[in-house]
N, C-alpha and C positions, 0 to 999 in steps of 0.2 A: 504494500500500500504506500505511495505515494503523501508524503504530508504536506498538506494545506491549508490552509487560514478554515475554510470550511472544514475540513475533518478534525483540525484542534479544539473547533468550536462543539462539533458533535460528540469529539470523546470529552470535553468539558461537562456537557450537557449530561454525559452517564457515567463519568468517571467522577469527577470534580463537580457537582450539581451544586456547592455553596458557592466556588466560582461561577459558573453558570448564571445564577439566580442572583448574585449582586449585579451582575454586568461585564464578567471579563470575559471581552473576546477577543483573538488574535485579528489583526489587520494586516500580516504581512511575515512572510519566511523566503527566505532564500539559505542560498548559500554562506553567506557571511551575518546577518543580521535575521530578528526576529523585534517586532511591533506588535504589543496589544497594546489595548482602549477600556477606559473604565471612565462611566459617567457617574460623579456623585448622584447620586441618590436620596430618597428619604431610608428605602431598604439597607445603604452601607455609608449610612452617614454615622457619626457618633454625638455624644451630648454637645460637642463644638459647635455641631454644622458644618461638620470637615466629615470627610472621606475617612472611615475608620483606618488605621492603620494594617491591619488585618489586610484588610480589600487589597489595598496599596502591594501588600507581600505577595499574594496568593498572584497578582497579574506582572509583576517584575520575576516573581520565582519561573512561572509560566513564559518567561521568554528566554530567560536561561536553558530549563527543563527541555522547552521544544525543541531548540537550537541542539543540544543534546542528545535526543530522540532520535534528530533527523540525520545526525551524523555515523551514530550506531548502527542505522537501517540502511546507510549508504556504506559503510563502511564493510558489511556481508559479515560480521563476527556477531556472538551473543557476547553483549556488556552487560553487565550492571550498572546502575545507576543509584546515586542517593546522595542527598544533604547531610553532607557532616556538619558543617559550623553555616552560620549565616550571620551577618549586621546590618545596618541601617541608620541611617538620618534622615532628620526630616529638617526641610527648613521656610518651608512655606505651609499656609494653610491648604489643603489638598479639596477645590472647589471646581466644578462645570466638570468636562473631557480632561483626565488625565492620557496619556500616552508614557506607556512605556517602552525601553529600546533596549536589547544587547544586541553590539556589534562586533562581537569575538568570537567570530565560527572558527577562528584561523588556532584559536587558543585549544579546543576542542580537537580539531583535527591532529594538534602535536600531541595532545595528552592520548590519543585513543592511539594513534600510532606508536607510541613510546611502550602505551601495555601491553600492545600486541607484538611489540617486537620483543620486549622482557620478559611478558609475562606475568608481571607485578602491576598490582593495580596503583593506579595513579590518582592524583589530585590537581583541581584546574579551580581557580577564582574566577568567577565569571561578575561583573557589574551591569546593575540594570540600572536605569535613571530615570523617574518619570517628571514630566515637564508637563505645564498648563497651557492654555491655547497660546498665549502670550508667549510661547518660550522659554516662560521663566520654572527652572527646577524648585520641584516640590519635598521630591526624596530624593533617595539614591540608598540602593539595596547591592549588598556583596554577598554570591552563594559560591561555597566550596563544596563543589560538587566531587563525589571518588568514582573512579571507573574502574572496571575489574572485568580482563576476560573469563566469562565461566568457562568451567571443563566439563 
């Protein structure tokens, strides 16, 4: 299977259905980069009037993850995958269309290449950032993702 903005949003839908149901949907994958969109809401706001921080995770982790996904499937090996550590900042209130972005396919494709040439599972920091219509960054999220060829 082929991954696309449409099939991330379908396995969202029945995998991730709390993603789903605040509003994160991917807008964009390729080869180097992954975009999703998240509209504040009344459903994923918090007592601020902001964008729970939550939401915020769940659609930055999602562009890592996919980016991830799509590398392993292109890549013809079984990986593992998982979130060892993660951080965050936030530095704006998070209101209207966030977007979120990672553009480090390239970071991914040395870590899956590295386990599969050693053998030993690996570890890749991946950064997502999301920004408001205006351009201006709201957070910015860090996932250390481990990748492990299975036997």
């Amino acid at each position: 299977m082929k991954i696309s903005p449409s099939r991330l949003n379908t396995f969202l839908m029945f995998k991730l259905p709390a993603a789903y149901l605040t509003g994160v949907r991917t807008k964009h994958i390729d080869d180097i980069s992954c975009v999703v969109s998240v509209k504040h809401r009344w459903i994923n706001q918090n007592p601020f009037n902001s964008m729970f921080w939550a939401v915020q995770g769940m659609a930055a982790e999602l562009t890592t993850g996919a980016l991830v996904m799509k590398k392993i499937r292109e890549s013809g090996k079984k990986v593992s995958m998982l979130v060892a550590n993660n951080n965050a900042s936030f530095t704006k209130k998070a209101t209207g269309r966030i977007t979120f972005s990672c553009d480090e396919g390239i970071k991914i494709d040395e870590a899956i290449a590295r386990a599969i040439e050693t053998g030993e599972g690996q570890t890749v920091w991946l950064s997502s950032n999301g920004m408001n219509k205006d351009g201006v960054e709201v957070s910015s999220f860090n996932f250390e993702w481990t990748l492990k060829i299975k036997s």
